[in-house]
PyMOL Python script that loads the backbone (N, CA, C, O; Angstrom):
from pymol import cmd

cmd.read_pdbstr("""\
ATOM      1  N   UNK A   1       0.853  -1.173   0.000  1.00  0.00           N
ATOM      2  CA  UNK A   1       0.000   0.000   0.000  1.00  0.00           C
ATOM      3  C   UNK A   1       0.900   1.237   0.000  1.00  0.00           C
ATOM      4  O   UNK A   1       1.979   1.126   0.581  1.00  0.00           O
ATOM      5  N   UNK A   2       0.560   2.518  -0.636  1.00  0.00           N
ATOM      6  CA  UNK A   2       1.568   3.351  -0.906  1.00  0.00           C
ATOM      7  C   UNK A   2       1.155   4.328   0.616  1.00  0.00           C
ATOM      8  O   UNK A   2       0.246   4.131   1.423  1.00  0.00           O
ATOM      9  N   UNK A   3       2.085   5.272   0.595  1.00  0.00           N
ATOM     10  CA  UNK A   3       2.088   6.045   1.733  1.00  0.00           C
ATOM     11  C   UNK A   3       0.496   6.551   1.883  1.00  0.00           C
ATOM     12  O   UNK A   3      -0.268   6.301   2.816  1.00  0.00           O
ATOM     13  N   UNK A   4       0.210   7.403   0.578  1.00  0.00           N
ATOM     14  CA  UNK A   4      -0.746   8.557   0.452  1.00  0.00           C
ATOM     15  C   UNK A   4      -1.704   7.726   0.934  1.00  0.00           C
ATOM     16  O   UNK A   4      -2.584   8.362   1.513  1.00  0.00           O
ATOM     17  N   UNK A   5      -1.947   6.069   0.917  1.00  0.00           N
ATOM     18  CA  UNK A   5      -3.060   5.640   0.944  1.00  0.00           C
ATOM     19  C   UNK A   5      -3.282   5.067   2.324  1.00  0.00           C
ATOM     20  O   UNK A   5      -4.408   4.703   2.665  1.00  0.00           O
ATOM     21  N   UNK A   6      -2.127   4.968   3.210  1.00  0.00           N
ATOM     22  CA  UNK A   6      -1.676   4.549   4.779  1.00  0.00           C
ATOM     23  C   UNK A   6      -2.329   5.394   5.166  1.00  0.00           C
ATOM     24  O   UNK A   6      -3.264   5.141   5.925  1.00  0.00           O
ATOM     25  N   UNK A   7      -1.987   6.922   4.689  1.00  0.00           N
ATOM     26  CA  UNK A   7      -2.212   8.224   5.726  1.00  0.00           C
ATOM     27  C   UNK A   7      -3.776   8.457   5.237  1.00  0.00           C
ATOM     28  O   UNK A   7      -4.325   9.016   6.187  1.00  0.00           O
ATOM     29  N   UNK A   8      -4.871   8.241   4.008  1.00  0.00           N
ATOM     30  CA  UNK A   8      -5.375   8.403   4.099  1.00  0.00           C
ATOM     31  C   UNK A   8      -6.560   7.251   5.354  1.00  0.00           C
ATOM     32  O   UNK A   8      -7.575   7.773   5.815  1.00  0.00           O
ATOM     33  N   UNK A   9      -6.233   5.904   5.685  1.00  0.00           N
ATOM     34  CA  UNK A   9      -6.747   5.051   6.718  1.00  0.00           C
ATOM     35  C   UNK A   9      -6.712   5.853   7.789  1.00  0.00           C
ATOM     36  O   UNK A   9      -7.676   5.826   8.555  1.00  0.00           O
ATOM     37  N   UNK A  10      -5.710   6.637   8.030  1.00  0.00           N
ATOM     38  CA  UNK A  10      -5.346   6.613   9.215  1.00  0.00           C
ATOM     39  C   UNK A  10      -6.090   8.174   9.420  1.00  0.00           C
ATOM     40  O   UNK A  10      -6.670   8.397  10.482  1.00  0.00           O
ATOM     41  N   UNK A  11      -6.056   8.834   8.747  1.00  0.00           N
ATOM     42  CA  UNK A  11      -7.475  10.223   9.261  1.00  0.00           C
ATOM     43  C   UNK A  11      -8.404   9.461   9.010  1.00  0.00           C
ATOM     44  O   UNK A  11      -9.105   9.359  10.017  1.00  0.00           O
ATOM     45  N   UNK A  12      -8.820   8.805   8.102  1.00  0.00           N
ATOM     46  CA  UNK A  12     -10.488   8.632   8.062  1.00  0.00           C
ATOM     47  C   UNK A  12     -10.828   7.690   9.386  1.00  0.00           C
ATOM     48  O   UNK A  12     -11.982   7.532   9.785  1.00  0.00           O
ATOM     49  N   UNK A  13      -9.559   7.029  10.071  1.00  0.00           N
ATOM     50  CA  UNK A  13      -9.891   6.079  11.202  1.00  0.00           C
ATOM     51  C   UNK A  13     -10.233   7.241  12.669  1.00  0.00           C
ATOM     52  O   UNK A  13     -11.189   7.178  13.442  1.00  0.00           O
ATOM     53  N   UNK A  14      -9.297   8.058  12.672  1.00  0.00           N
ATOM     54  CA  UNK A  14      -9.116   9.192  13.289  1.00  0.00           C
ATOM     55  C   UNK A  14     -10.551   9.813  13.606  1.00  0.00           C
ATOM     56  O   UNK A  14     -11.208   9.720  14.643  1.00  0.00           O
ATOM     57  N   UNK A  15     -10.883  10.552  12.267  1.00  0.00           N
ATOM     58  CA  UNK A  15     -12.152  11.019  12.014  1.00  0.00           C
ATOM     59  C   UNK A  15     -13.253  10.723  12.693  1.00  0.00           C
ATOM     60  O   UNK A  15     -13.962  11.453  13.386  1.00  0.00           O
ATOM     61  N   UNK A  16     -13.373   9.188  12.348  1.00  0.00           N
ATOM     62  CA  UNK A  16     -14.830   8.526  13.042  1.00  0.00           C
ATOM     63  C   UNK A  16     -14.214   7.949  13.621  1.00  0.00           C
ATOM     64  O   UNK A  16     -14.456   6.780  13.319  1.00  0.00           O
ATOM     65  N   UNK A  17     -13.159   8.009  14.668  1.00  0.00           N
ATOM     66  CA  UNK A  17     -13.088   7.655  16.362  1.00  0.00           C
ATOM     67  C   UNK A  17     -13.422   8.832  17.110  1.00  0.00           C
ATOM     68  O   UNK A  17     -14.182   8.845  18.078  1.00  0.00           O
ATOM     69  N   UNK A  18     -12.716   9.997  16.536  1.00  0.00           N
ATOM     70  CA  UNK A  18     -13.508  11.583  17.318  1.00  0.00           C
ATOM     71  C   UNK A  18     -14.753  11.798  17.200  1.00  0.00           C
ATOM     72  O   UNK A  18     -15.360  12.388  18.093  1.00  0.00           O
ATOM     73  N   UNK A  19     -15.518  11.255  15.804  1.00  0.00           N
ATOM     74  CA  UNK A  19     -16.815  11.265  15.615  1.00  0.00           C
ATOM     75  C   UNK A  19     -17.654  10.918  16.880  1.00  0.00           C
ATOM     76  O   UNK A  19     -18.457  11.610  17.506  1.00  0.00           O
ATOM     77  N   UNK A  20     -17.221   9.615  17.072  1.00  0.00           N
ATOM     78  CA  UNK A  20     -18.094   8.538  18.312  1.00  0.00           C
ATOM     79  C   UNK A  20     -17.770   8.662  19.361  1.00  0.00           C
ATOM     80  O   UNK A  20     -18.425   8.059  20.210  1.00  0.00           O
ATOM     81  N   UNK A  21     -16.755   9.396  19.742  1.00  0.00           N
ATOM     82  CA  UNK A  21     -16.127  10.107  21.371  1.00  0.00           C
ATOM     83  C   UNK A  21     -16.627  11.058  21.509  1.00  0.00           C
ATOM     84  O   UNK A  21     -16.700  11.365  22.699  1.00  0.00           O
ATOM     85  N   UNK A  22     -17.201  12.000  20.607  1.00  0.00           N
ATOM     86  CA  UNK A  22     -18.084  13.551  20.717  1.00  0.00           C
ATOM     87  C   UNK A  22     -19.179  13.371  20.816  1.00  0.00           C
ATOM     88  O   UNK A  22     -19.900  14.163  21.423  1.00  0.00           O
ATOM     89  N   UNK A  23     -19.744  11.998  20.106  1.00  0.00           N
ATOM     90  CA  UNK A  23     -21.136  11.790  20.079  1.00  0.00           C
ATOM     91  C   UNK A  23     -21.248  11.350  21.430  1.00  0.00           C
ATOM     92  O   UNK A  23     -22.168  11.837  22.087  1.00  0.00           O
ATOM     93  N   UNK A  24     -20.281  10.293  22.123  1.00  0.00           N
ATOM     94  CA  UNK A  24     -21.154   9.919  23.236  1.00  0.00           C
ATOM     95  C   UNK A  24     -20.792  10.698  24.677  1.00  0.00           C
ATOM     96  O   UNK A  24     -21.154  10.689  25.854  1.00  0.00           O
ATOM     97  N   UNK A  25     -19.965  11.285  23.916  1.00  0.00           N
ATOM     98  CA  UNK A  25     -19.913  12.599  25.480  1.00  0.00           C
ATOM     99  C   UNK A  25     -20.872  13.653  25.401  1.00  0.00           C
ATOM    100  O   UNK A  25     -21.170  14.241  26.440  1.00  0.00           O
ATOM    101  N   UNK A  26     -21.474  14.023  24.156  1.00  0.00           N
ATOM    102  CA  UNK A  26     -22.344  15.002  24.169  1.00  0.00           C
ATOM    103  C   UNK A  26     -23.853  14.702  23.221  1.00  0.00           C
ATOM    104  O   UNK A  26     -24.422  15.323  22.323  1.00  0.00           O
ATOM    105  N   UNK A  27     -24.205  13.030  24.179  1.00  0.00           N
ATOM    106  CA  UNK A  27     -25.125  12.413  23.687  1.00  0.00           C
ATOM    107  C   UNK A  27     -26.574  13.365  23.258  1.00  0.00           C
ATOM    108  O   UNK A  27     -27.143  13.166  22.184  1.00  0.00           O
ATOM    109  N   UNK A  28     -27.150  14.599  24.439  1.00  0.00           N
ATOM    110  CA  UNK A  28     -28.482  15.041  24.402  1.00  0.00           C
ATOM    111  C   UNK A  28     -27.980  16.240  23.226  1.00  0.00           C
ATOM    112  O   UNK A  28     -28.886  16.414  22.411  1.00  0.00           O
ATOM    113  N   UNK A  29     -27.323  16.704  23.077  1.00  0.00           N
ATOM    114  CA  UNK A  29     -26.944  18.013  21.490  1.00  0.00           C
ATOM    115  C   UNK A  29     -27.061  16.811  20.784  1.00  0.00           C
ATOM    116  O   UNK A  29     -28.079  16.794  20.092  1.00  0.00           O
ATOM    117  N   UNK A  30     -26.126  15.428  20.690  1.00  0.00           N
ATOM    118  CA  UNK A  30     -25.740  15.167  19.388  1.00  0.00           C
ATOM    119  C   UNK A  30     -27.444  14.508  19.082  1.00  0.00           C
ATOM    120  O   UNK A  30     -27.534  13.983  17.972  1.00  0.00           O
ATOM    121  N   UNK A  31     -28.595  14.487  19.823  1.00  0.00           N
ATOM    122  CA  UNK A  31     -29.309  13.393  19.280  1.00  0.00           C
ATOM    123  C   UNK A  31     -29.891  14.311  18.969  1.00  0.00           C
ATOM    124  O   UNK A  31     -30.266  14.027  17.831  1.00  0.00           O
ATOM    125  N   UNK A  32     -30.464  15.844  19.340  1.00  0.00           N
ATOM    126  CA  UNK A  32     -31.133  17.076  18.922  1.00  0.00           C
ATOM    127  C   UNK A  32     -30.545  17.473  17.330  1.00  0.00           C
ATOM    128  O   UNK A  32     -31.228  18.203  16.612  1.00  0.00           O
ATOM    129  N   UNK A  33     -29.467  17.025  16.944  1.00  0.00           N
ATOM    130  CA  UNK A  33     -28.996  17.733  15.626  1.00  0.00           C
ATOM    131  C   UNK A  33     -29.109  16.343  14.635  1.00  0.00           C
ATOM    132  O   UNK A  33     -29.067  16.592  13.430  1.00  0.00           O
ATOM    133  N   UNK A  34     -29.267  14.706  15.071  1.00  0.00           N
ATOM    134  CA  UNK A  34     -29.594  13.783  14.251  1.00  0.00           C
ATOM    135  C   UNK A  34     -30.800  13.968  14.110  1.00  0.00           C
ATOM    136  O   UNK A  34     -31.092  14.313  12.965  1.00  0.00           O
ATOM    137  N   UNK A  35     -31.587  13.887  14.767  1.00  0.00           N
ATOM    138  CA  UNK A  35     -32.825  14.079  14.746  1.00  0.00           C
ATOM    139  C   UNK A  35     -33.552  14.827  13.574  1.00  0.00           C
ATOM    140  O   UNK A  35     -34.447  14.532  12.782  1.00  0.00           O
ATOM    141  N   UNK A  36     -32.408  16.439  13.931  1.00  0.00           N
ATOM    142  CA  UNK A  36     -33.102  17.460  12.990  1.00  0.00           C
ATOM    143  C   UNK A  36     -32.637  17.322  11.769  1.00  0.00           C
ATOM    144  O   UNK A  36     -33.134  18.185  11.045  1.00  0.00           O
ATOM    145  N   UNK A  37     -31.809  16.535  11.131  1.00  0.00           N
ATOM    146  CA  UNK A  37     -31.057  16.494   9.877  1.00  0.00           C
ATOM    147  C   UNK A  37     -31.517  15.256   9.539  1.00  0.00           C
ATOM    148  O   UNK A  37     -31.558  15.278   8.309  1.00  0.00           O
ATOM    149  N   UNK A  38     -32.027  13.780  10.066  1.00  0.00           N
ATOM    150  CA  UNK A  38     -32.575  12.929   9.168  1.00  0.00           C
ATOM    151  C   UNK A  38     -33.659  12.881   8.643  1.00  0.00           C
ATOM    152  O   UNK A  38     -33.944  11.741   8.276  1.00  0.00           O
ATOM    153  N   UNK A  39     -34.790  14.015   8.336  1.00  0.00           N
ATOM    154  CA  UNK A  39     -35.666  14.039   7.077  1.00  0.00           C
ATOM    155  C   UNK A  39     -35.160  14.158   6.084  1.00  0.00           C
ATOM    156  O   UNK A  39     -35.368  13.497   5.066  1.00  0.00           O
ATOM    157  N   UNK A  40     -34.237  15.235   6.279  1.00  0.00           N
ATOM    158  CA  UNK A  40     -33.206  15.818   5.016  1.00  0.00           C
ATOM    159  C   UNK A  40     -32.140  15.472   4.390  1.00  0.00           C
ATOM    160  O   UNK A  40     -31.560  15.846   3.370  1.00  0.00           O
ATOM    161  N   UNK A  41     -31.920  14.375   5.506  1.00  0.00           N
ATOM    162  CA  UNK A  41     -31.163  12.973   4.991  1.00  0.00           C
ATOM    163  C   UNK A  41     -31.771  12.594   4.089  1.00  0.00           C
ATOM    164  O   UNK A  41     -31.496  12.818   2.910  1.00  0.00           O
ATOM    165  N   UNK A  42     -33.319  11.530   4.784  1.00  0.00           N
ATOM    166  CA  UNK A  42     -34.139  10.886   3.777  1.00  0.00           C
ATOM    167  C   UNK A  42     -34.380  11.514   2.593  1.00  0.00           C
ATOM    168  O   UNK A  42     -34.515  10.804   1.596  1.00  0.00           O
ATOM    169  N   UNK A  43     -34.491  13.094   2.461  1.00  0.00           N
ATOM    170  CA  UNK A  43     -35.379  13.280   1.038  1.00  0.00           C
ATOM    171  C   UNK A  43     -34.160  13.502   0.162  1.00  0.00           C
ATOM    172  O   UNK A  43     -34.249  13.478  -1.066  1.00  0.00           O
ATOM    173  N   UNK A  44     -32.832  13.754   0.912  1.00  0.00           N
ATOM    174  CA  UNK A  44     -31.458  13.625   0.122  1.00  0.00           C
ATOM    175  C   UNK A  44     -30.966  11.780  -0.930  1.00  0.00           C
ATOM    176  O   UNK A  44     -30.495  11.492  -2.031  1.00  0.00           O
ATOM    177  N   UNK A  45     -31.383  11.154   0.103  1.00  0.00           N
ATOM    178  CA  UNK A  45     -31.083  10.197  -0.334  1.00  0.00           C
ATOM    179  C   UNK A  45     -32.058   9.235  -1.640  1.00  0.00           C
ATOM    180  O   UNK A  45     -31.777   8.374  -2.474  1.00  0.00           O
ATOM    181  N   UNK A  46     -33.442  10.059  -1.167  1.00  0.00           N
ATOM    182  CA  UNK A  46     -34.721   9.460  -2.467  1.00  0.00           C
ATOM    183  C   UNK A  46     -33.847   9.969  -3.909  1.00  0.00           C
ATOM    184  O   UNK A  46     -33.607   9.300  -4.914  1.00  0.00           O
ATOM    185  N   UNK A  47     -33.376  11.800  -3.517  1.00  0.00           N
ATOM    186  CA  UNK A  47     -32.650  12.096  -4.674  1.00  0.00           C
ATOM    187  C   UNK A  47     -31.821  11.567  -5.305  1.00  0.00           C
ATOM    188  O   UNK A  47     -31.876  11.540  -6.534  1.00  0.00           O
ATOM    189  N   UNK A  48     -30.940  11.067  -4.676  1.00  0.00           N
ATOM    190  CA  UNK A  48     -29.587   9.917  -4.711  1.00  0.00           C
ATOM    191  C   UNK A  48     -30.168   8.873  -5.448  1.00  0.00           C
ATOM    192  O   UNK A  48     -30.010   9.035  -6.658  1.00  0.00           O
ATOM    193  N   UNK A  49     -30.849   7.753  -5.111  1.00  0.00           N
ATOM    194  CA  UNK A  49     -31.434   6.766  -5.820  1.00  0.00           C
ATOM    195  C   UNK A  49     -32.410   7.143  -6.987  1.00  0.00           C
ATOM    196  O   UNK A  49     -32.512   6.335  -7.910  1.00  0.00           O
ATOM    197  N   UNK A  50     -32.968   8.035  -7.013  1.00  0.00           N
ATOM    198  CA  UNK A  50     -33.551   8.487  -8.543  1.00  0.00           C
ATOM    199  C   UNK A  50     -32.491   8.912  -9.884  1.00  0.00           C
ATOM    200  O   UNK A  50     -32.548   8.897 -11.114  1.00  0.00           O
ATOM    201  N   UNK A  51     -31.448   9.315  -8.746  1.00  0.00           N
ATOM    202  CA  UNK A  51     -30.432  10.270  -9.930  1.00  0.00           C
ATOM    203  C   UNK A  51     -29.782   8.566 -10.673  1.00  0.00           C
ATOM    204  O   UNK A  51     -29.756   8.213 -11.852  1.00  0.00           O
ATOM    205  N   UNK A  52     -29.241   7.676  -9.175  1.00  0.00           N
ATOM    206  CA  UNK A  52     -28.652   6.835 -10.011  1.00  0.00           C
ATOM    207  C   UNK A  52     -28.867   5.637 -11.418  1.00  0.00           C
ATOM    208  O   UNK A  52     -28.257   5.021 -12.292  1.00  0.00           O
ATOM    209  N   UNK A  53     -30.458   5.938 -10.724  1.00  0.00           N
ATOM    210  CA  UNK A  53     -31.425   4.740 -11.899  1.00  0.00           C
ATOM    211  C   UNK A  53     -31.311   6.169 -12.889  1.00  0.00           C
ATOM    212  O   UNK A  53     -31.385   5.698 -14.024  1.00  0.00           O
ATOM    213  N   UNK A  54     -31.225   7.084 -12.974  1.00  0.00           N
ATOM    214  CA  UNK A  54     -31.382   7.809 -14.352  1.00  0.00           C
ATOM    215  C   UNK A  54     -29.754   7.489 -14.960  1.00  0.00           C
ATOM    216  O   UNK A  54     -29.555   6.886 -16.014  1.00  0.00           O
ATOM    217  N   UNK A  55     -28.902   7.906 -14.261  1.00  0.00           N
ATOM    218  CA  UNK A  55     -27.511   7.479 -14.582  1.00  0.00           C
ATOM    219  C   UNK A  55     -27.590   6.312 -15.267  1.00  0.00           C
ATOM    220  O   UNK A  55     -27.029   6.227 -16.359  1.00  0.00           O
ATOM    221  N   UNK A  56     -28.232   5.335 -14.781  1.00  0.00           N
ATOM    222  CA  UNK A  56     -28.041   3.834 -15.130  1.00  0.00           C
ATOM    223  C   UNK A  56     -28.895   3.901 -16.818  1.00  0.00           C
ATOM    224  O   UNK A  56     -28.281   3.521 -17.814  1.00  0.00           O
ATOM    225  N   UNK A  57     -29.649   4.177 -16.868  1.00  0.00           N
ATOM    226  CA  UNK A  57     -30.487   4.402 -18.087  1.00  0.00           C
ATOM    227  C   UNK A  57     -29.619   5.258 -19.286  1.00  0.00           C
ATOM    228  O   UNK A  57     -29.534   5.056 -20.497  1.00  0.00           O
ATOM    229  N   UNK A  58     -29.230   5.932 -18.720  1.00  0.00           N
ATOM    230  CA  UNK A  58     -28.133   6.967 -19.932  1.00  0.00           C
ATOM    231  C   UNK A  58     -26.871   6.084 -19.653  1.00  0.00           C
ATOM    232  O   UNK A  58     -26.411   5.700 -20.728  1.00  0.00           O
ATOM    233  N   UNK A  59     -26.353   5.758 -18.881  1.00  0.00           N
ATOM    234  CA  UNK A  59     -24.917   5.147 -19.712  1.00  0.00           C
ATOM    235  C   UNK A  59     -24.883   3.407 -19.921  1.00  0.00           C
ATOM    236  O   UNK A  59     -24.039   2.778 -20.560  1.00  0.00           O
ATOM    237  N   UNK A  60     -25.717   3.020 -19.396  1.00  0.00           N
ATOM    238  CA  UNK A  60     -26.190   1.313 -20.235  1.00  0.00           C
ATOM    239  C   UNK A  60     -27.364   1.022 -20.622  1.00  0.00           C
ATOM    240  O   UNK A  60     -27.595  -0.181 -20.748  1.00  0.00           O
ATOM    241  N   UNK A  61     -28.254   1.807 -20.871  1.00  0.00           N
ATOM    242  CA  UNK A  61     -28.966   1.432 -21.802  1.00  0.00           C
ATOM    243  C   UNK A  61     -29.461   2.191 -22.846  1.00  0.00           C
ATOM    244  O   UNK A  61     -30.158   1.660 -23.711  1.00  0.00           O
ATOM    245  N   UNK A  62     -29.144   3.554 -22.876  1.00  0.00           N
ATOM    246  CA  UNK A  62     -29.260   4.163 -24.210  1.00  0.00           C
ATOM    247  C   UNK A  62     -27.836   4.009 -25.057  1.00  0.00           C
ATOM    248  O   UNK A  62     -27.823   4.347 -26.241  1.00  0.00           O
ATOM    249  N   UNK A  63     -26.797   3.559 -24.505  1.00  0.00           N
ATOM    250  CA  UNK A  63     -25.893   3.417 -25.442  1.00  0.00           C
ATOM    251  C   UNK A  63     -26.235   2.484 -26.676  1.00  0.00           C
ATOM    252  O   UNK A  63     -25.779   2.505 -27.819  1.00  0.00           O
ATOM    253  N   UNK A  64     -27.045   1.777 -26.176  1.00  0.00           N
ATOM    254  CA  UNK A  64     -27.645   0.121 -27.324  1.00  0.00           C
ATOM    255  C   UNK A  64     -28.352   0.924 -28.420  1.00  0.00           C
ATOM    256  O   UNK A  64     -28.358   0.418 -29.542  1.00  0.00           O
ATOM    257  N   UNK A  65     -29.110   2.430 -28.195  1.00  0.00           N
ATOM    258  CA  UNK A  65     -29.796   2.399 -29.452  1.00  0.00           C
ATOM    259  C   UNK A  65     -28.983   3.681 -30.445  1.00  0.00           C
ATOM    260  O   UNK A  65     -29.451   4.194 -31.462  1.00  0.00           O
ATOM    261  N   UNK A  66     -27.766   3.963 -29.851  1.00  0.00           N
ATOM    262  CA  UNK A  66     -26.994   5.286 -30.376  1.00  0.00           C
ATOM    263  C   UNK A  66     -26.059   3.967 -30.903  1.00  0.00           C
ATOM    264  O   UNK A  66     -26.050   2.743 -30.776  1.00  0.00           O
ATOM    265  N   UNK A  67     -25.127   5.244 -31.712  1.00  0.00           N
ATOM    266  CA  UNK A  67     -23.703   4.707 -32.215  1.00  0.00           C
ATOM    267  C   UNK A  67     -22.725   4.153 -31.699  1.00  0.00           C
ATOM    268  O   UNK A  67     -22.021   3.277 -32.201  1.00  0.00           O
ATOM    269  N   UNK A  68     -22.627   4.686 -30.573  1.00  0.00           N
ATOM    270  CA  UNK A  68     -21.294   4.389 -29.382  1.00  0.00           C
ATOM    271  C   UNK A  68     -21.915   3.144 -28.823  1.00  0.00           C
ATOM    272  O   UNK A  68     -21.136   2.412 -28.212  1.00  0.00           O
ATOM    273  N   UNK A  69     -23.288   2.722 -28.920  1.00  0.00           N
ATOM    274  CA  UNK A  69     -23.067   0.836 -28.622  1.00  0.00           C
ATOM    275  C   UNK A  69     -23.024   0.367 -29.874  1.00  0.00           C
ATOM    276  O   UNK A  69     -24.139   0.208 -30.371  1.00  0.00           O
ATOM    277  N   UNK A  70     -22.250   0.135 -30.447  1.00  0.00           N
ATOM    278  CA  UNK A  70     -21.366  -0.861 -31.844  1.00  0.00           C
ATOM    279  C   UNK A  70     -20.859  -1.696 -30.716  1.00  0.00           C
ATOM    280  O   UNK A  70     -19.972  -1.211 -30.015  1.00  0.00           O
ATOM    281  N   UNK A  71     -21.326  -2.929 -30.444  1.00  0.00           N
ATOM    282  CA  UNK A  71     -20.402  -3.616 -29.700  1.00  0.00           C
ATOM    283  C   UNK A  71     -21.126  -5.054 -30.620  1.00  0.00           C
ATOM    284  O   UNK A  71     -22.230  -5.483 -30.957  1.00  0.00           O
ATOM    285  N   UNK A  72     -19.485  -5.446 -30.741  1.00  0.00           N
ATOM    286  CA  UNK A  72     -19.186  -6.943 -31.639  1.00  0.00           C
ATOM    287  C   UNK A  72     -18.761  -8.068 -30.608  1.00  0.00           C
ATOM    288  O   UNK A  72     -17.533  -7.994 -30.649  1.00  0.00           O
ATOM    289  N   UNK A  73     -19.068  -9.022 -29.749  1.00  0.00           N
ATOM    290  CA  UNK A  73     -18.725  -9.683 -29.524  1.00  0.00           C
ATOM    291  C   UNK A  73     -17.338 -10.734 -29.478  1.00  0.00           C
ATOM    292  O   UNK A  73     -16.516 -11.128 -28.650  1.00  0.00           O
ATOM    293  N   UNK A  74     -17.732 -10.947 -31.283  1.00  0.00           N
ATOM    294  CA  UNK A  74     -17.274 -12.208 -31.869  1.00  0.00           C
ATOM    295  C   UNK A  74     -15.988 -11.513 -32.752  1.00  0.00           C
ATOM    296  O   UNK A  74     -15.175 -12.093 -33.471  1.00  0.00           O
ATOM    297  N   UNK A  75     -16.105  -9.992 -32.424  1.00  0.00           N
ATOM    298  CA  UNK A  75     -14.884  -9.489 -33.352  1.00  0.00           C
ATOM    299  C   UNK A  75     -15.626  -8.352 -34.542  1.00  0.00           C
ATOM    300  O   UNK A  75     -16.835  -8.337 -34.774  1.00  0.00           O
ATOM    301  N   UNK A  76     -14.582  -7.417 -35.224  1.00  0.00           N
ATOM    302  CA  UNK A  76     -15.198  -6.644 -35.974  1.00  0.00           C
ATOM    303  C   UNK A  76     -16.073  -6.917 -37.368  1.00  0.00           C
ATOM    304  O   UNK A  76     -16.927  -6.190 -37.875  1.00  0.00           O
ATOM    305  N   UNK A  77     -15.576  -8.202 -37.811  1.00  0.00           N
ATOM    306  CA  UNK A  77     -16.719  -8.940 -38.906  1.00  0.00           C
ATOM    307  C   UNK A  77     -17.911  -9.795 -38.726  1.00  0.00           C
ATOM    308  O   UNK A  77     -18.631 -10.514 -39.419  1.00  0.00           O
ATOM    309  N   UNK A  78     -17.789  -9.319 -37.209  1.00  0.00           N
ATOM    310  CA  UNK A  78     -19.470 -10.732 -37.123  1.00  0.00           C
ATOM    311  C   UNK A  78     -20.745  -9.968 -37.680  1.00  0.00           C
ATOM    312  O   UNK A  78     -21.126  -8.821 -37.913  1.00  0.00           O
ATOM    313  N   UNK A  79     -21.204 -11.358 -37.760  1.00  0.00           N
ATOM    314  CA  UNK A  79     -22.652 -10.902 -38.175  1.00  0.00           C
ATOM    315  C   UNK A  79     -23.598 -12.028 -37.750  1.00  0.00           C
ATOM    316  O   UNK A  79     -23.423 -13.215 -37.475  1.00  0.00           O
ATOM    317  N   UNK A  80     -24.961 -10.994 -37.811  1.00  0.00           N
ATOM    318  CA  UNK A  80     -25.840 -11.891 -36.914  1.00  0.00           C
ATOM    319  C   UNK A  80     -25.926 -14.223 -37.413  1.00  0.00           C
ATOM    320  O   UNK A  80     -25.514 -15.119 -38.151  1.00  0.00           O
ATOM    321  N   UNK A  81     -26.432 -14.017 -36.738  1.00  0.00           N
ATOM    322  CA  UNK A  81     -26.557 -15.508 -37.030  1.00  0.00           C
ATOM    323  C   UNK A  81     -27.210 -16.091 -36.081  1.00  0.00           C
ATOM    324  O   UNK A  81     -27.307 -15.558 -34.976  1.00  0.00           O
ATOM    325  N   UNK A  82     -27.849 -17.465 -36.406  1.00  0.00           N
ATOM    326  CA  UNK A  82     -28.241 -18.504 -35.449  1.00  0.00           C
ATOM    327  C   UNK A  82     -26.703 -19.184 -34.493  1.00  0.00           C
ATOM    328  O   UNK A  82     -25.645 -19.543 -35.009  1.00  0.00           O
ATOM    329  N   UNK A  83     -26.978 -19.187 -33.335  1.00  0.00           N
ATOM    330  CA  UNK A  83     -25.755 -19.627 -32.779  1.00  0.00           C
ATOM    331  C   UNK A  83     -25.997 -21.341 -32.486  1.00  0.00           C
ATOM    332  O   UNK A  83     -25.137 -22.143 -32.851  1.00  0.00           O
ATOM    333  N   UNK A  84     -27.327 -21.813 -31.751  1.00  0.00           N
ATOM    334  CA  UNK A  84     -27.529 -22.930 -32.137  1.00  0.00           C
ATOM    335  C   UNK A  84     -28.343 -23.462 -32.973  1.00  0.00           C
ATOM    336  O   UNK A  84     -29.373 -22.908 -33.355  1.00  0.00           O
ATOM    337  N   UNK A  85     -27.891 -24.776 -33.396  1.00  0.00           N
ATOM    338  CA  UNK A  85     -29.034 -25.327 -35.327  1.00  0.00           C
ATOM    339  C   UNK A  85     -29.955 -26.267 -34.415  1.00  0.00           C
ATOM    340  O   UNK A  85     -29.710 -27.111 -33.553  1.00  0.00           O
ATOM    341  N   UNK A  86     -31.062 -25.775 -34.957  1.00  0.00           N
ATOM    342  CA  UNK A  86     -32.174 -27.400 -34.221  1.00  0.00           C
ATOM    343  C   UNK A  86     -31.435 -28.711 -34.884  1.00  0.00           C
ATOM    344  O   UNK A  86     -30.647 -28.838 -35.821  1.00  0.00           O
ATOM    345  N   UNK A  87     -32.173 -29.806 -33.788  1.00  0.00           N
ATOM    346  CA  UNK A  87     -31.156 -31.219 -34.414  1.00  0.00           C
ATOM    347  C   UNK A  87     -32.143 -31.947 -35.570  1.00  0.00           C
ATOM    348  O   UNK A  87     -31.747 -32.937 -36.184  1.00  0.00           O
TER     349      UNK A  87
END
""", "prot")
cmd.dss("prot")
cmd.show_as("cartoon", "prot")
cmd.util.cbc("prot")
cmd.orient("prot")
């Protein structure tokens, strides 16, 4: 693992150990400010999951009916075909 990526474990471990030492020393503020910020969580996060199913729709599945999905499988000369023959 390279340095940049040691030191980044080691604040983000940092981070949310001060996180959970502030929270539980200053349990009655910290539950007054969760409280008031998880609607706005929730209606943040409906946004989040709408945006990503739209994401998902524009970059895998409208590529199939544009140009930029040319995708060949079998190589740049295939062409359609039956892959299995009835017996």
């Amino acid at each position: 693992m390279t340095e940049i990526g040691k030191n980044t474990i080691k604040a983000s471990a940092g981070s949310i150990a001060l996180f959970v030492f502030k929270v539980s020393l200053f349990q009655c503020f910290a539950t007054r400010i969760l409280n008031w910020y998880r609607p706005e969580f929730a209606d943040f996060f409906g946004f989040f999951l709408s945006s990503a199913g739209k994401n998902l729709a524009l970059f895998c599945i409208a590529p199939t009916f544009t140009p930029f999905g040319n995708i060949h499988a079998e190589g740049k000369d295939a062409t359609p075909g039956v892959a299995l023959k009835a017996a």
